[in-house]
C-alpha positions as CSV (number, residue, x, y, z in Angstrom):
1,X,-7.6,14.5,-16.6
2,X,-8.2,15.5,-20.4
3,X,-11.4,14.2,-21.3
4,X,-12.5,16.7,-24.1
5,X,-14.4,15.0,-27.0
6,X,-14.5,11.4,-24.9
7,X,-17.3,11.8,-22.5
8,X,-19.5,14.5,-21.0
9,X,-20.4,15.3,-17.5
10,X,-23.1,15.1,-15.1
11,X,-25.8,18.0,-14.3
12,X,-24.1,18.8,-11.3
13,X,-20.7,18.4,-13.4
14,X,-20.0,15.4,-11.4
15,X,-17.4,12.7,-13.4
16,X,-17.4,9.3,-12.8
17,X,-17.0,5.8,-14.4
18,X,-18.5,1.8,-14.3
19,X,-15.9,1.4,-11.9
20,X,-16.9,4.3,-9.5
21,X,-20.2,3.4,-9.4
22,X,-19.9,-0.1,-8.5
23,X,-17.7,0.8,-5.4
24,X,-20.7,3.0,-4.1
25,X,-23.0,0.6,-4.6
26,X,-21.0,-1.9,-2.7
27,X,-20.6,0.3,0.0
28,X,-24.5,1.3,0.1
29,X,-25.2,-2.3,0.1
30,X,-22.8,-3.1,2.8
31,X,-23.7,-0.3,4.9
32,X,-26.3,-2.3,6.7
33,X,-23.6,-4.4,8.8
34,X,-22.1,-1.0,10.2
35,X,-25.3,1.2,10.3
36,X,-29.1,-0.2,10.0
37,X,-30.5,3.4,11.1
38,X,-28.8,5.3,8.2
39,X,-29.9,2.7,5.6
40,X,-33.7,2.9,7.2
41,X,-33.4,6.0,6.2
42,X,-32.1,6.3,3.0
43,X,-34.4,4.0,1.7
44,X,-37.1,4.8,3.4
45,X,-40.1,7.7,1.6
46,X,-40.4,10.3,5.2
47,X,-41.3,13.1,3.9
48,X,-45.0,14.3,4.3
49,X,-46.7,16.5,1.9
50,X,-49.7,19.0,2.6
51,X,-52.3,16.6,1.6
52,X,-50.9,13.8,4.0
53,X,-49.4,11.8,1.2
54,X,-45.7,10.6,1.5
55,X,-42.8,11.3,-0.6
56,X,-41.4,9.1,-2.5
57,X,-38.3,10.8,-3.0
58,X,-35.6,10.4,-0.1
59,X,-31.8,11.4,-0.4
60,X,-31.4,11.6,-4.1
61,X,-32.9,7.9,-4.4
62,X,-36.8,7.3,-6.0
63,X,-38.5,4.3,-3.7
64,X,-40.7,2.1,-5.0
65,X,-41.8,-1.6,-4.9
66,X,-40.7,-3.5,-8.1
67,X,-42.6,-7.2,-8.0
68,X,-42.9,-6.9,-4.3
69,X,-39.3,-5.7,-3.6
70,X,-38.2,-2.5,-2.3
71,X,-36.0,-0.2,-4.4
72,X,-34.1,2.9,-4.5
73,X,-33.5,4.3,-8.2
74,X,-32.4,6.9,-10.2
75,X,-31.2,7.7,-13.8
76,X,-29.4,10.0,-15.6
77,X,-29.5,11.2,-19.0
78,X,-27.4,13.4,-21.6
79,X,-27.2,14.2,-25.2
80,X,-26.3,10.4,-26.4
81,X,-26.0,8.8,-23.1
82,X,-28.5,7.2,-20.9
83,X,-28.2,5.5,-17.6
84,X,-29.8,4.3,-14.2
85,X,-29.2,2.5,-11.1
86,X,-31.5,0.3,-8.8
87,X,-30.7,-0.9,-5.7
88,X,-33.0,-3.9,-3.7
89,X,-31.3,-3.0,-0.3
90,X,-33.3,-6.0,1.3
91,X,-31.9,-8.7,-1.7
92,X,-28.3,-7.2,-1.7
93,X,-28.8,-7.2,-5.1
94,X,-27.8,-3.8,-7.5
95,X,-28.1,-3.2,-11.0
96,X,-26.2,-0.1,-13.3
97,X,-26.9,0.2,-16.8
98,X,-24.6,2.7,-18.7
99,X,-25.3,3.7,-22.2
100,X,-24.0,5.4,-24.9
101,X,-27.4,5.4,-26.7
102,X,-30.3,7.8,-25.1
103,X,-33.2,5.6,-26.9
104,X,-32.1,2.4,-25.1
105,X,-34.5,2.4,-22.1
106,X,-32.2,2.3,-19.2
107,X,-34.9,1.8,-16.4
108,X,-36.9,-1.4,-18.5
109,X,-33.2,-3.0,-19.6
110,X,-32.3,-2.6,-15.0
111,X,-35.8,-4.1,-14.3
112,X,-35.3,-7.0,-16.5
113,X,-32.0,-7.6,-15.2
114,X,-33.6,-7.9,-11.4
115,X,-35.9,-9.9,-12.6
116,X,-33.9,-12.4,-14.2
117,X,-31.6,-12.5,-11.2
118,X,-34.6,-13.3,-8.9
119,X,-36.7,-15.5,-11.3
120,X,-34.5,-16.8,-13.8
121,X,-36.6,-14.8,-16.7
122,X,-37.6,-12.0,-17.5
123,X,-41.4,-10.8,-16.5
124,X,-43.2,-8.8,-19.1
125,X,-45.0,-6.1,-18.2
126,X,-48.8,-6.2,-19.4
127,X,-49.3,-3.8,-22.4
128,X,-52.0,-1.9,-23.0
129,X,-53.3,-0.6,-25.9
130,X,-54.1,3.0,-26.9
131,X,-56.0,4.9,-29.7
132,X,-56.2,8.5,-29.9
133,X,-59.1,10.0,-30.4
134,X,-59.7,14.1,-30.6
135,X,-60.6,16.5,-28.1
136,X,-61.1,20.2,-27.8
137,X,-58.4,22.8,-28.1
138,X,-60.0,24.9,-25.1
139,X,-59.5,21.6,-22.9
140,X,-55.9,20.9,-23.9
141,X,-55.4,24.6,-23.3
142,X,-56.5,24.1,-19.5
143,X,-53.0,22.1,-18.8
144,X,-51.0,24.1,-20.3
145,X,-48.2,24.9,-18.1
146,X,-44.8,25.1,-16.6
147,X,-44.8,22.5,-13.4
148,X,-41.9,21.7,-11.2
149,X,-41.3,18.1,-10.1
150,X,-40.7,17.4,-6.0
151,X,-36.5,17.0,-6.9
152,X,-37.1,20.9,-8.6
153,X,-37.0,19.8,-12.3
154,X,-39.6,21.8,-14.3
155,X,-41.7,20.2,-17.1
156,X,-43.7,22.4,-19.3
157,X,-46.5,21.5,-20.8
158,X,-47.5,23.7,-23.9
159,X,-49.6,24.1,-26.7
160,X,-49.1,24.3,-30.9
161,X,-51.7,25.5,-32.5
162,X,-54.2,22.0,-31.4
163,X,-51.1,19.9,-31.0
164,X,-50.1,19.0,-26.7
165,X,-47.0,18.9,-25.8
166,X,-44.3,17.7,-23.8
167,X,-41.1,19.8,-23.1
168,X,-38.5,18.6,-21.6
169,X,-35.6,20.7,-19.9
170,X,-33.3,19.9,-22.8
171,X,-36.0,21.4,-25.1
172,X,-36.9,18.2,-26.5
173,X,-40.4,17.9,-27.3
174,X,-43.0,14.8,-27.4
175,X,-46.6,15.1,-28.7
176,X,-49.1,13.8,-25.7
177,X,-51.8,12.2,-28.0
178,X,-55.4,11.7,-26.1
179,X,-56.7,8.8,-25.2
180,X,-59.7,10.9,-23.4
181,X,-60.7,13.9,-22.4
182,X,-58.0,13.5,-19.0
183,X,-55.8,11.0,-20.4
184,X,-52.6,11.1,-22.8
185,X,-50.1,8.9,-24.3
186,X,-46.3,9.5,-25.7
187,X,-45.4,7.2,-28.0
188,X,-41.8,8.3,-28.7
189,X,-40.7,8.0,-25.1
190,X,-40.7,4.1,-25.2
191,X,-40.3,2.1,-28.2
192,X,-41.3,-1.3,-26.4
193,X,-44.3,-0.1,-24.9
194,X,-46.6,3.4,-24.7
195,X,-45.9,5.8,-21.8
196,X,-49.4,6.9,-20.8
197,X,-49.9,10.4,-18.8
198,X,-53.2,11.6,-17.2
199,X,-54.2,15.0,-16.8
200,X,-57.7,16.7,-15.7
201,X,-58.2,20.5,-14.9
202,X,-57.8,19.9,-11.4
203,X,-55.4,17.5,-10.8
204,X,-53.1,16.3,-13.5
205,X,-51.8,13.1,-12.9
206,X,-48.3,12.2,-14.5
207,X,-47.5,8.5,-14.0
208,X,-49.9,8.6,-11.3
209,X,-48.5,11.0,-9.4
210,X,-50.7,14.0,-8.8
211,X,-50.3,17.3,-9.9
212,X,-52.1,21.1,-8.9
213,X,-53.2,22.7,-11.6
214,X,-55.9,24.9,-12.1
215,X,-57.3,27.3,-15.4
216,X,-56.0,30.7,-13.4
217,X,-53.2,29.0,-11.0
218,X,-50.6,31.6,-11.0
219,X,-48.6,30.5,-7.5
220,X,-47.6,27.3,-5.7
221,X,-49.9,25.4,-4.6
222,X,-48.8,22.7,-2.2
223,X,-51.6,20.2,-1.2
224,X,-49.9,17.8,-4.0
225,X,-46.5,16.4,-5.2
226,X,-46.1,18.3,-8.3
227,X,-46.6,22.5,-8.0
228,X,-47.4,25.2,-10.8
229,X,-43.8,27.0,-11.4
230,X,-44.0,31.2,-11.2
């Protein structure tokens, strides 16, 4: 298939379409009438961590409550293109979102769409609002770092001159503005509402998840879900 200059592929160079997506989600939802075991366990977080704490992450799905509900998720993102899935395997309910625009916010537009299929309307999330204040350039220098996320994706946090940072793996960068001394906000990651992220010297959070990071860390550290990177 000749698909130069029409589309791009996956990380994993995987190629697929609308129509190739819906025929796995089908099956996944289905999969309950031949194997209830196997769908236990794809949807259900197993994994233990050091500190006790469970995984959220199972077989390439993110599981998570949305209003009450269980669901799997995951997204995908290129140059241009934006996308996620979310799958309510106890509502037999899925929801793709496909687009060729990487500002659209793929995971908001999905959760709408649920809720309007289990409301009749769409439930607004409760903003809240942020001002930046200014903080020291030593503290911002404390979580500085590269740290890799439990599916192996690094994120590096870095410093220019006394502005924090954001890098993501395709070397796009977003400025983490403080809303105190162990809390941040990123306004370009979400044009409907503000992405907050905390961080403190010991344990970084990053959308409440926690992360190890200390002044000298220099190897893994594994009581927590997110590890300092060699």
């Amino acid at each position: 298939m000749n698909t130069e200059g029409e589309s791009v592929y996956g990380s994993t160079n995987l190629y697929t379409s609308l129509n190739d997506i819906i025929i796995w989600m089908q099956y996944l939802l289905n999969l309950h009438k031949t194997d209830k075991a196997l769908v236990e366990e794809l949807f259900t977080p197993s994994y233990l961590l050091n500190d006790g704490s469970v995984l959220n992450y199972t077989y390439g799905f993110n599981i998570s409550n949305h209003h009450g509900r269980r669901v799997a998720d995951h997204g995908g993102y290129a140059m241009g293109f934006r996308s996620q899935i979310r799958i309510f395997p106890d509502d037999n309910l899925a929801v793709i979102s496909m687009t060729n625009n990487e500002s659209i916010n793929s995971y908001s537009l999905t959760s709408q769409i649920a809720d309007m299929c289990f409301t009749g309307s769409f439930i607004s999330e409760k903003k809240k609002e942020w001002t930046e204040i200014k903080i020291p350039v030593d503290k911002l220098q404390n979580y500085t770092g590269c740290y890799r996320m439990p599916d192996g994706m690094k994120l590096n946090f870095e410093l220019n001159h006394d502005t924090f940072q954001l890098v993501y793996p395709d070397e796009k960068k977003y400025i983490m503005y403080p809303q105190s001394e162990n809390e941040f906000f990123i306004k370009e990651m979400n044009t409907s509402s503000v992405s907050s992220w905390e961080v403190s010297a010991t344990a970084p959070k990053l959308y409440g998840i926690s992360l190890t990071k200390t002044q000298r860390a220099k190897e893994y550290q594994n009581r927590n879900s997110f590890h300092r990177a060699n």
